[in-house]
mmCIF file of the protein (N, C-alpha, C, O) and its ligand, coordinates in Angstrom:
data_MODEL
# 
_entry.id   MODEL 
# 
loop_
_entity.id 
_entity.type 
_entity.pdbx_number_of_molecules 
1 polymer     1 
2 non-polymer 1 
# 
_entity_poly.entity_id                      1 
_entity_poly.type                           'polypeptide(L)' 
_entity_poly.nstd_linkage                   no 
_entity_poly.nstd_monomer                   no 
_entity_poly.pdbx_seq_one_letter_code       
;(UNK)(UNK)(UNK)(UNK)(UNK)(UNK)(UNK)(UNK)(UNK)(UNK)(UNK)(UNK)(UNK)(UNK)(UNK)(UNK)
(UNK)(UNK)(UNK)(UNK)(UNK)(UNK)(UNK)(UNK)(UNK)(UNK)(UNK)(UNK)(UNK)(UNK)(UNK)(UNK)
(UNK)(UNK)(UNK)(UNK)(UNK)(UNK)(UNK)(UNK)(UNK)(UNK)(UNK)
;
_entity_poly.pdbx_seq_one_letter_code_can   XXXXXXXXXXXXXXXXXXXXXXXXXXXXXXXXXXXXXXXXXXX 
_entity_poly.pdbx_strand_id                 A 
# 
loop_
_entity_poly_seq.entity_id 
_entity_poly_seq.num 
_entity_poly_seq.mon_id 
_entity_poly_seq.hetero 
1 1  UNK n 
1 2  UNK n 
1 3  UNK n 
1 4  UNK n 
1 5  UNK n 
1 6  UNK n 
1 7  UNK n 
1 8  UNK n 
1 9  UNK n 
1 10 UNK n 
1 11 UNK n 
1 12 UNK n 
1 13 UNK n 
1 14 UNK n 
1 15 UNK n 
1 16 UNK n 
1 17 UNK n 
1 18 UNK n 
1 19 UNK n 
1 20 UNK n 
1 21 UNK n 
1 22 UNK n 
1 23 UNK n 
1 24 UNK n 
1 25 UNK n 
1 26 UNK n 
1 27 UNK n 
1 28 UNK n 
1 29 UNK n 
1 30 UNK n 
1 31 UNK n 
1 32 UNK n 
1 33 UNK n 
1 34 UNK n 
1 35 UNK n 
1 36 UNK n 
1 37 UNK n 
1 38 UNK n 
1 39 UNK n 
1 40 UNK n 
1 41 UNK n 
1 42 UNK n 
1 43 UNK n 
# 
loop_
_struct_asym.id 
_struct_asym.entity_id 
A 1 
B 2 
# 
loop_
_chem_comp.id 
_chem_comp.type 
_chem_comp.mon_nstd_flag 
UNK 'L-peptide linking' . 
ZN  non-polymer         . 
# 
_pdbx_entity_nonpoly.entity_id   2 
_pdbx_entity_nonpoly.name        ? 
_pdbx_entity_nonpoly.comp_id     ZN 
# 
_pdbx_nonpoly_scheme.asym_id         B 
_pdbx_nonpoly_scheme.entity_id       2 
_pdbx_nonpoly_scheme.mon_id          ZN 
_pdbx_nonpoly_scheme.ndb_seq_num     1 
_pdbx_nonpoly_scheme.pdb_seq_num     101 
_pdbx_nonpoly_scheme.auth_seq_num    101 
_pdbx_nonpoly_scheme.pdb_mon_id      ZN 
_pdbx_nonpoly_scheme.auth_mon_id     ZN 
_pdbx_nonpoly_scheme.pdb_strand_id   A 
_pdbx_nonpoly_scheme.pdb_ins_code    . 
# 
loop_
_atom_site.group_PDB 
_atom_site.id 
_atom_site.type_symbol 
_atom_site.label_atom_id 
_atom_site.label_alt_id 
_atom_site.label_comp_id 
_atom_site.label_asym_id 
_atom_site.label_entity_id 
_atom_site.label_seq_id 
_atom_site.pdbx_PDB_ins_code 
_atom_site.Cartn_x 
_atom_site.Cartn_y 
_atom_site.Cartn_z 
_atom_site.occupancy 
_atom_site.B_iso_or_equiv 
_atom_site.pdbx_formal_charge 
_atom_site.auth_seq_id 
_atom_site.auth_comp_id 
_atom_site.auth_asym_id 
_atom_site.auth_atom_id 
_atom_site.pdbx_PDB_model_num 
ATOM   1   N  N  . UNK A 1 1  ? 34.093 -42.929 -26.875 1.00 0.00 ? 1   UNK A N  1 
ATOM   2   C  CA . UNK A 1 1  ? 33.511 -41.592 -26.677 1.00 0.00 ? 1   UNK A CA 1 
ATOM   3   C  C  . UNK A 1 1  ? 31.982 -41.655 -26.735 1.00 0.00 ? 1   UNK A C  1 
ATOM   4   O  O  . UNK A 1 1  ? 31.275 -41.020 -25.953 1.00 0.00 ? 1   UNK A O  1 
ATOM   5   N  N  . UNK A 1 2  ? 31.461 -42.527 -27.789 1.00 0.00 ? 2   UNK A N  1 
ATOM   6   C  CA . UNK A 1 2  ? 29.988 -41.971 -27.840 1.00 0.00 ? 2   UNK A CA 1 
ATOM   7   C  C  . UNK A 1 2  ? 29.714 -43.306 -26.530 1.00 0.00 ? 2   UNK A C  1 
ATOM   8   O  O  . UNK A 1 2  ? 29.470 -42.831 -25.421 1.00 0.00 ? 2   UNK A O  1 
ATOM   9   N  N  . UNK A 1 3  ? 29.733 -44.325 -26.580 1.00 0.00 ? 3   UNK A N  1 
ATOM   10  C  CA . UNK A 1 3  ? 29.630 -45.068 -24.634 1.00 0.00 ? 3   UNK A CA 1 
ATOM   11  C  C  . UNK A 1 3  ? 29.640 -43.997 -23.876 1.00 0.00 ? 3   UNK A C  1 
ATOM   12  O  O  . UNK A 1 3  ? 28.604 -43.889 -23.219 1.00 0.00 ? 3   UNK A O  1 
ATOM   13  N  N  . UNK A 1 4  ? 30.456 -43.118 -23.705 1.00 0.00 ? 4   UNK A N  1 
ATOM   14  C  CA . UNK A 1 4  ? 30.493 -41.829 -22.916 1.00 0.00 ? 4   UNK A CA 1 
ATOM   15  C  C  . UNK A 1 4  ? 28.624 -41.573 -22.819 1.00 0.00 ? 4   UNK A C  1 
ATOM   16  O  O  . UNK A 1 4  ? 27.734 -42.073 -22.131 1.00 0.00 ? 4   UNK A O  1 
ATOM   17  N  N  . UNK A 1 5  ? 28.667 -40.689 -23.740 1.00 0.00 ? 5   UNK A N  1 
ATOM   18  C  CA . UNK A 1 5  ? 27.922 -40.327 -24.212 1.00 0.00 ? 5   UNK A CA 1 
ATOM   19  C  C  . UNK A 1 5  ? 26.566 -40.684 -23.665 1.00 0.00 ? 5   UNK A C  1 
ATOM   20  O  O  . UNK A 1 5  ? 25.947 -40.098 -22.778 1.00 0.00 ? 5   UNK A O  1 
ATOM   21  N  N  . UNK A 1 6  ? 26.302 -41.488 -24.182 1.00 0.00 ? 6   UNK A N  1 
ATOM   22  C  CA . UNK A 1 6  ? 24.882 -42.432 -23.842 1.00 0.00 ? 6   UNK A CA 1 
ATOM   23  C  C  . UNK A 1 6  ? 24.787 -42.832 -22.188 1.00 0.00 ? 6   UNK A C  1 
ATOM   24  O  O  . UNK A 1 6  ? 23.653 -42.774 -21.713 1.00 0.00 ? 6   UNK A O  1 
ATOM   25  N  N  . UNK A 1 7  ? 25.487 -43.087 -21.613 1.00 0.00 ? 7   UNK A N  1 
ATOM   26  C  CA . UNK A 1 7  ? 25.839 -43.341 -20.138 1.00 0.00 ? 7   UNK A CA 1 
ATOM   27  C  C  . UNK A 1 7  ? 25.084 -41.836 -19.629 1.00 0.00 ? 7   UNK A C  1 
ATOM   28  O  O  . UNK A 1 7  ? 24.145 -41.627 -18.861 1.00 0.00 ? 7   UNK A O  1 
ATOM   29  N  N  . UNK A 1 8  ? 25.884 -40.995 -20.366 1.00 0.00 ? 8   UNK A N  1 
ATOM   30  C  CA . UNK A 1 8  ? 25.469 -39.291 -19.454 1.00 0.00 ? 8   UNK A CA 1 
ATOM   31  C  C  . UNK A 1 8  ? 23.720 -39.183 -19.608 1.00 0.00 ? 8   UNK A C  1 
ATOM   32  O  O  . UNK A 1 8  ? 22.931 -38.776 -18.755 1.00 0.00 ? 8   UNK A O  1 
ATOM   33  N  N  . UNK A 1 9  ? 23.404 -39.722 -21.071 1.00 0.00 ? 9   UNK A N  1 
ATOM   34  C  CA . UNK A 1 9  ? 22.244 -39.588 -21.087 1.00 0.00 ? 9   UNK A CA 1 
ATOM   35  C  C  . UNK A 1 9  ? 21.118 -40.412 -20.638 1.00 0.00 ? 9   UNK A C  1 
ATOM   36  O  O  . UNK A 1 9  ? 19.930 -40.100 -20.718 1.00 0.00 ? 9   UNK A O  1 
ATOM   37  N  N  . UNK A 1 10 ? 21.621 -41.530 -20.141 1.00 0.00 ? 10  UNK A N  1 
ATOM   38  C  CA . UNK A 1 10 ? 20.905 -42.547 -19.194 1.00 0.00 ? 10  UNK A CA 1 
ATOM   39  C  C  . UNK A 1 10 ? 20.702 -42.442 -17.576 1.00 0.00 ? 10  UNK A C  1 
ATOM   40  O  O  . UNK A 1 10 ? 19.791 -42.780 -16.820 1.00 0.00 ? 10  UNK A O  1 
ATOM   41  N  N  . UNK A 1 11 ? 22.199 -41.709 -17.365 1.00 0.00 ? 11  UNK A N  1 
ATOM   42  C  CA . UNK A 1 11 ? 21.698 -40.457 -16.104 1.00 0.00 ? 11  UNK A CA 1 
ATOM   43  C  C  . UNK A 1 11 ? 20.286 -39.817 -15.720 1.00 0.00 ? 11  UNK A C  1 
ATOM   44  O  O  . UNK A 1 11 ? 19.640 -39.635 -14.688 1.00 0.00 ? 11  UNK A O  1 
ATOM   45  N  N  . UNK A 1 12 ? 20.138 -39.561 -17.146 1.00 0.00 ? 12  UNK A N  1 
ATOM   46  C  CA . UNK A 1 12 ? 19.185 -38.556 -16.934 1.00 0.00 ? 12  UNK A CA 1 
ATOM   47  C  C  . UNK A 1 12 ? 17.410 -38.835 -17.556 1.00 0.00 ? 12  UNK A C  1 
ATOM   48  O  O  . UNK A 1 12 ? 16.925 -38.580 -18.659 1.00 0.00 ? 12  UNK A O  1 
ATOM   49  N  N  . UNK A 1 13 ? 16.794 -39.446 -16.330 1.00 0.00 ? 13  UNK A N  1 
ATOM   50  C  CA . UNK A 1 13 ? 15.401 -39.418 -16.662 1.00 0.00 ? 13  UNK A CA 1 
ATOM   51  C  C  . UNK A 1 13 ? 14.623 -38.665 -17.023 1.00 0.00 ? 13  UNK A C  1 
ATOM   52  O  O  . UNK A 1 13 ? 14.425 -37.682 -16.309 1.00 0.00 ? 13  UNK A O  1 
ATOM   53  N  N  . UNK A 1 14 ? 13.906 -38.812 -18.212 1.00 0.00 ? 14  UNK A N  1 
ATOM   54  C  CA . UNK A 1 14 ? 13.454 -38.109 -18.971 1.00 0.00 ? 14  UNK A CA 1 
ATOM   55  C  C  . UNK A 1 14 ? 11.952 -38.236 -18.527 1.00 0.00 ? 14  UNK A C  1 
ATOM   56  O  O  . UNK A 1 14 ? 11.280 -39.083 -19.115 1.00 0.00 ? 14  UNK A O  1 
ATOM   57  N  N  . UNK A 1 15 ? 11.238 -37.320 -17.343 1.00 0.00 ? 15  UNK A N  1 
ATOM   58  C  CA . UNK A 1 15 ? 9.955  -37.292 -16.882 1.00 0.00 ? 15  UNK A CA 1 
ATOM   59  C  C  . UNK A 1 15 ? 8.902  -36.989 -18.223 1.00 0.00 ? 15  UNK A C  1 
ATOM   60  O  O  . UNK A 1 15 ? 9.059  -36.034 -18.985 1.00 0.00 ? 15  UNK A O  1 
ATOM   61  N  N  . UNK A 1 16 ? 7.952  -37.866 -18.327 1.00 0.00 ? 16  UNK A N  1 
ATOM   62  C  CA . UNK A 1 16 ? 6.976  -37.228 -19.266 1.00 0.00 ? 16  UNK A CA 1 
ATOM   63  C  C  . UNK A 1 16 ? 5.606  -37.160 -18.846 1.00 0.00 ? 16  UNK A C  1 
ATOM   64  O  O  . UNK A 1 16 ? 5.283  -38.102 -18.123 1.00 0.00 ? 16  UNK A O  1 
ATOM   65  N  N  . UNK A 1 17 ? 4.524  -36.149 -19.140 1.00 0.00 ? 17  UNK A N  1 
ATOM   66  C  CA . UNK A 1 17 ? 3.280  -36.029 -18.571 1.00 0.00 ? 17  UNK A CA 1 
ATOM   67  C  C  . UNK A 1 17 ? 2.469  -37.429 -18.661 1.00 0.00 ? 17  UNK A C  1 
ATOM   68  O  O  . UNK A 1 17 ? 2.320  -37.727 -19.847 1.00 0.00 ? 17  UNK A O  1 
ATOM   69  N  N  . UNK A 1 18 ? 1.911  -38.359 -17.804 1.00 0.00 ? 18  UNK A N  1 
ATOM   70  C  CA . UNK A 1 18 ? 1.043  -39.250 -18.525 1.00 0.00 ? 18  UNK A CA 1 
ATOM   71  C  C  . UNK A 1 18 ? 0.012  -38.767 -19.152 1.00 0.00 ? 18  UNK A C  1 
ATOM   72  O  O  . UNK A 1 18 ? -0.418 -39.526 -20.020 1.00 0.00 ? 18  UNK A O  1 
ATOM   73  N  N  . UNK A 1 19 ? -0.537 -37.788 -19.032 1.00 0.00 ? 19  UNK A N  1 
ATOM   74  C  CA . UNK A 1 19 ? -2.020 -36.848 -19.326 1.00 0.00 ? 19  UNK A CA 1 
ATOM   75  C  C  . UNK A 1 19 ? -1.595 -36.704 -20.673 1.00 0.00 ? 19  UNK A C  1 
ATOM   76  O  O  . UNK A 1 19 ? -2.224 -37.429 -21.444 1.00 0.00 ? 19  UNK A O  1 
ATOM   77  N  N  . UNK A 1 20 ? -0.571 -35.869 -21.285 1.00 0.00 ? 20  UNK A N  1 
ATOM   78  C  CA . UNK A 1 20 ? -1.059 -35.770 -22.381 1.00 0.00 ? 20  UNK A CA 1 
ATOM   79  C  C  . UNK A 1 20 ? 0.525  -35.807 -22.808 1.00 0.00 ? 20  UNK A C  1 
ATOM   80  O  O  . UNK A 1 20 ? 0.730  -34.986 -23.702 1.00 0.00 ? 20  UNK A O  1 
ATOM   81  N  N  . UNK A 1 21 ? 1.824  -36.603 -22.381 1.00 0.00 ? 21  UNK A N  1 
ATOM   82  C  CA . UNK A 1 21 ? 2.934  -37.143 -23.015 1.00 0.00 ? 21  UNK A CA 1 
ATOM   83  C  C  . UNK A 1 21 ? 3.627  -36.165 -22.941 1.00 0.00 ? 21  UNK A C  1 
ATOM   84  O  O  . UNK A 1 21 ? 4.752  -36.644 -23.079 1.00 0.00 ? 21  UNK A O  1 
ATOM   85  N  N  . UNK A 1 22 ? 3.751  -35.026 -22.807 1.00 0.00 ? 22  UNK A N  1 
ATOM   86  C  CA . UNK A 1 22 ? 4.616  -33.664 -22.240 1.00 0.00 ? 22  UNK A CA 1 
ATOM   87  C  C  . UNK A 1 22 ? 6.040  -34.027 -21.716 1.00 0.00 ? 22  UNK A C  1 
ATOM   88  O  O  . UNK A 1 22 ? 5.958  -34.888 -20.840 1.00 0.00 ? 22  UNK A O  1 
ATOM   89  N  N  . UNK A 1 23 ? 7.223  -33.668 -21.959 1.00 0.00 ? 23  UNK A N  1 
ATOM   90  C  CA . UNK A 1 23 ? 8.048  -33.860 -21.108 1.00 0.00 ? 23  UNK A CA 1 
ATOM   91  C  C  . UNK A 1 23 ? 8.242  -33.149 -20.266 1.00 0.00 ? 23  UNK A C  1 
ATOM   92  O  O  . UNK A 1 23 ? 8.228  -31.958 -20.577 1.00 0.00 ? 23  UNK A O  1 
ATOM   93  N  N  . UNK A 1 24 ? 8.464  -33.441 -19.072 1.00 0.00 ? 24  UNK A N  1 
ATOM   94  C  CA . UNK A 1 24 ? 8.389  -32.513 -18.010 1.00 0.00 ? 24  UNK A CA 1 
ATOM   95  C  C  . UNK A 1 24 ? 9.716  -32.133 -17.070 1.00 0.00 ? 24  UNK A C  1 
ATOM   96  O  O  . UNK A 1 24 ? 10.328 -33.141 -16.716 1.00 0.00 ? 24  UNK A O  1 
ATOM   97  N  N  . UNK A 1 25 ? 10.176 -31.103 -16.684 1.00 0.00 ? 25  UNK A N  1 
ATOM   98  C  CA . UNK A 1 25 ? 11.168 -30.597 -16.450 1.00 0.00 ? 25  UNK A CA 1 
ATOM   99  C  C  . UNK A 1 25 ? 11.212 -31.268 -15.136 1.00 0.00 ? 25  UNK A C  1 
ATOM   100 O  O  . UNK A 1 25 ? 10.415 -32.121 -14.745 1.00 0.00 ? 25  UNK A O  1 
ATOM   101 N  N  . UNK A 1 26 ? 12.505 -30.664 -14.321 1.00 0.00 ? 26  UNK A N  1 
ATOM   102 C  CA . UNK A 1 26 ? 12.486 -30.970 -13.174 1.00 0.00 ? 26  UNK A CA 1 
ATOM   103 C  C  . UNK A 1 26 ? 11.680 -30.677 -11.898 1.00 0.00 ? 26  UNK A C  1 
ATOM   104 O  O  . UNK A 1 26 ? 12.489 -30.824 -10.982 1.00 0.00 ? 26  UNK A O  1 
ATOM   105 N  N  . UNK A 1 27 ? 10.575 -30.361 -11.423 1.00 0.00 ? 27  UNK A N  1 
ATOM   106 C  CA . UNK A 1 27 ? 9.768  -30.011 -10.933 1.00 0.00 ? 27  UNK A CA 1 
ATOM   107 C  C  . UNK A 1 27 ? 9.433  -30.420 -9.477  1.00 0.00 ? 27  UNK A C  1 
ATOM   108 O  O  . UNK A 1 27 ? 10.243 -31.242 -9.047  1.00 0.00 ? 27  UNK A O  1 
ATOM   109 N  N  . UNK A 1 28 ? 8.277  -30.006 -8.434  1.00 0.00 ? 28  UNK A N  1 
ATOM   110 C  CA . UNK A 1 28 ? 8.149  -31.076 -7.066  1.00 0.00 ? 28  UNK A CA 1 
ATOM   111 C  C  . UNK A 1 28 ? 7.560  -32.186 -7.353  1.00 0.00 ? 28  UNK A C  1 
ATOM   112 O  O  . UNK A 1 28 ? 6.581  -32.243 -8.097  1.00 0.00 ? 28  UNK A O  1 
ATOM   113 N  N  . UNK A 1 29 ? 7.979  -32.969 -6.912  1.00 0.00 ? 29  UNK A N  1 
ATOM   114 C  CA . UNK A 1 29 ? 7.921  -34.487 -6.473  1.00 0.00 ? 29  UNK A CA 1 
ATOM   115 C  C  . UNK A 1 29 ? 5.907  -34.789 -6.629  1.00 0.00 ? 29  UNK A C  1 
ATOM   116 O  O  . UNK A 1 29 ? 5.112  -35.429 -7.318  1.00 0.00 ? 29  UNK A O  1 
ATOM   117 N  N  . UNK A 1 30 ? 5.921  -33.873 -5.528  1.00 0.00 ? 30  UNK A N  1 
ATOM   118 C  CA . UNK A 1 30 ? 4.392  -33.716 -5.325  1.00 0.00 ? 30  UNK A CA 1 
ATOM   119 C  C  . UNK A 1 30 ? 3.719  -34.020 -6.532  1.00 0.00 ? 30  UNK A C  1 
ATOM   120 O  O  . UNK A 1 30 ? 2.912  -34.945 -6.629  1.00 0.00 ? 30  UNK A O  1 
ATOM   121 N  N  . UNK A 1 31 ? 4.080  -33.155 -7.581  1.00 0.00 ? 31  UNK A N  1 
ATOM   122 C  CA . UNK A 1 31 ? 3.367  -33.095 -8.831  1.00 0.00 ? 31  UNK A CA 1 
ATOM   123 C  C  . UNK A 1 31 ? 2.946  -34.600 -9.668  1.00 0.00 ? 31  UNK A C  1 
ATOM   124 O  O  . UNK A 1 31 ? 2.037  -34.860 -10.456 1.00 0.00 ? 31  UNK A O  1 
ATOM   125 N  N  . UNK A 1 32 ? 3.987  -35.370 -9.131  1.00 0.00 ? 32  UNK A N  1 
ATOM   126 C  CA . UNK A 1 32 ? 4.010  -36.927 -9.740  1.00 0.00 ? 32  UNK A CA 1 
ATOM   127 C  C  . UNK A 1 32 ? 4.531  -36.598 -10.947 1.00 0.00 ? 32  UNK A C  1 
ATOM   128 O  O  . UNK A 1 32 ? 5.374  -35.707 -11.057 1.00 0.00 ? 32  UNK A O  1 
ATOM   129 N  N  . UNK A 1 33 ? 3.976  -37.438 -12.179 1.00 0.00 ? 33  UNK A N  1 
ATOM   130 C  CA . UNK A 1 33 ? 4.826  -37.024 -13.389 1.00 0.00 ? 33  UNK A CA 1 
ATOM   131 C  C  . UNK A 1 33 ? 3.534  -36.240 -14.245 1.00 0.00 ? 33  UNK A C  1 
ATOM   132 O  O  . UNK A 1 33 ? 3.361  -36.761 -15.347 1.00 0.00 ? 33  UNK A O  1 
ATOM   133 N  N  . UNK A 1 34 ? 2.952  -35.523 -14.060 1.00 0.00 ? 34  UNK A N  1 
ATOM   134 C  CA . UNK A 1 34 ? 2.037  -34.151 -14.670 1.00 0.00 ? 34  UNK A CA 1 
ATOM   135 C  C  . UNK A 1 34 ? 2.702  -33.146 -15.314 1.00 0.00 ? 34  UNK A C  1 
ATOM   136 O  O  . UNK A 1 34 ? 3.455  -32.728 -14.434 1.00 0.00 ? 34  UNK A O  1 
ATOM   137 N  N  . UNK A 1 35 ? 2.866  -32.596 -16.142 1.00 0.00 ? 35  UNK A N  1 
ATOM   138 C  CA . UNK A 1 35 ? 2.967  -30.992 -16.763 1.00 0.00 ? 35  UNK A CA 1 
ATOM   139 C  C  . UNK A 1 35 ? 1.830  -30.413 -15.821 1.00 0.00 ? 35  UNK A C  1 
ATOM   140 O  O  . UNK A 1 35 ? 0.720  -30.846 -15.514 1.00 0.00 ? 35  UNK A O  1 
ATOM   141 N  N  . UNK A 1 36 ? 2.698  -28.997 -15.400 1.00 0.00 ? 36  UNK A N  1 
ATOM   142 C  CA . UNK A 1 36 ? 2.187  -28.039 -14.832 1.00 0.00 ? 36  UNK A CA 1 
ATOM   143 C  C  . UNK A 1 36 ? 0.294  -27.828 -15.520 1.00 0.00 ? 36  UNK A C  1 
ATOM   144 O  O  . UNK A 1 36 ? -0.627 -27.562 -14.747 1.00 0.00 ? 36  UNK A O  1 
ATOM   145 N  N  . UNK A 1 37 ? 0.032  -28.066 -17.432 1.00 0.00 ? 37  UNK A N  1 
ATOM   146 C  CA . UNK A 1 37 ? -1.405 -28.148 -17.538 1.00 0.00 ? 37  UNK A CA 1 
ATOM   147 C  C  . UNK A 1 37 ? -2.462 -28.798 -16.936 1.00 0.00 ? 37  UNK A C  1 
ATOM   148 O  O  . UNK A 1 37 ? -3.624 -28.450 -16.727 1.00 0.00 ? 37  UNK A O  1 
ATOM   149 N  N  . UNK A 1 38 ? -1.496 -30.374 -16.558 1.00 0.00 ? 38  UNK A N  1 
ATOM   150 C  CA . UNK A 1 38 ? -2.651 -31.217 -16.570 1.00 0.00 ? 38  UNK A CA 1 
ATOM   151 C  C  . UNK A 1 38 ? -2.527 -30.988 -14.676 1.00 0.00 ? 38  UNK A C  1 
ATOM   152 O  O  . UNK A 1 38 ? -3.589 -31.056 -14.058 1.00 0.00 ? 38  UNK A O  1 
ATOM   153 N  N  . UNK A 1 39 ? -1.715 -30.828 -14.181 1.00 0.00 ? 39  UNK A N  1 
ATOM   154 C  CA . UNK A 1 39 ? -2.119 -30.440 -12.887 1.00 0.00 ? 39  UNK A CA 1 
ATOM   155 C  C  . UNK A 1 39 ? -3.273 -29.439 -12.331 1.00 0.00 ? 39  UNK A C  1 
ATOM   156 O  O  . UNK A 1 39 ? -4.009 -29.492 -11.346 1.00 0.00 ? 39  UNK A O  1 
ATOM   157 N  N  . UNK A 1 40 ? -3.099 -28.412 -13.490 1.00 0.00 ? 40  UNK A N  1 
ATOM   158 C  CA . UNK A 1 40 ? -4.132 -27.289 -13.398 1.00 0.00 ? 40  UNK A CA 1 
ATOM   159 C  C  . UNK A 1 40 ? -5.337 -27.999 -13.229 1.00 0.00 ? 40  UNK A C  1 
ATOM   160 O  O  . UNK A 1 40 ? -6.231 -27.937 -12.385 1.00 0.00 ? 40  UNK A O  1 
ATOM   161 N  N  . UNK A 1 41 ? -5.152 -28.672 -14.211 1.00 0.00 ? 41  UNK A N  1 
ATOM   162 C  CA . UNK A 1 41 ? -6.905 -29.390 -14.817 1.00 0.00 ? 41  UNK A CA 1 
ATOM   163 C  C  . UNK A 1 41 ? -7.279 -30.360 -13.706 1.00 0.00 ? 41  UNK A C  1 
ATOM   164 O  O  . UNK A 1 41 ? -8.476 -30.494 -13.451 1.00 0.00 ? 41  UNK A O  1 
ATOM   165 N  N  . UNK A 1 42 ? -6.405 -31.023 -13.045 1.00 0.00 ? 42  UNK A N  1 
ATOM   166 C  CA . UNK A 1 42 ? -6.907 -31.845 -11.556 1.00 0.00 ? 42  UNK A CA 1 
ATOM   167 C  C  . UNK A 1 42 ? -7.376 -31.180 -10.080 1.00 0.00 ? 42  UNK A C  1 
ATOM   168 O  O  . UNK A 1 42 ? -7.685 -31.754 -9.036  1.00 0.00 ? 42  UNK A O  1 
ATOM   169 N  N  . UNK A 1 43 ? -7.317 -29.905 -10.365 1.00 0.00 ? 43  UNK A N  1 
ATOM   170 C  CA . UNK A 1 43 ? -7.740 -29.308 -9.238  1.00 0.00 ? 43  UNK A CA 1 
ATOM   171 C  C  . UNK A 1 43 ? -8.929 -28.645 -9.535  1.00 0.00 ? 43  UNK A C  1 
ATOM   172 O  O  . UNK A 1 43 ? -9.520 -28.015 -8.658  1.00 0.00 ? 43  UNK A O  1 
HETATM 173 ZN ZN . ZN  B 2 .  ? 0.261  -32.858 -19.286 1.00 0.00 2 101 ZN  A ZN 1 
# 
């Protein structure tokens, strides 16, 4: 069961901001791996 487990959660990449380590939701592509802040701050 917990093999289960860990498998489901290896599924699932866990995006994080490089700017300031944020995890970041599922978002556009475009964005690269940014939180919506540090995107602000690049424009
Ligand atoms: Zn960020």
């Amino acid at each position: 069961m917990l093999e289960k487990m860990s498998d489901f959660f290896k599924k699932l990449p866990t995006k994080k901001c490089l700017e300031c380590g944020q995890e970041i939701e599922e978002q556009h592509e475009c964005y690269g791996n940014k939180c919506d802040n540090c995107v602000d701050v690049m424009k």
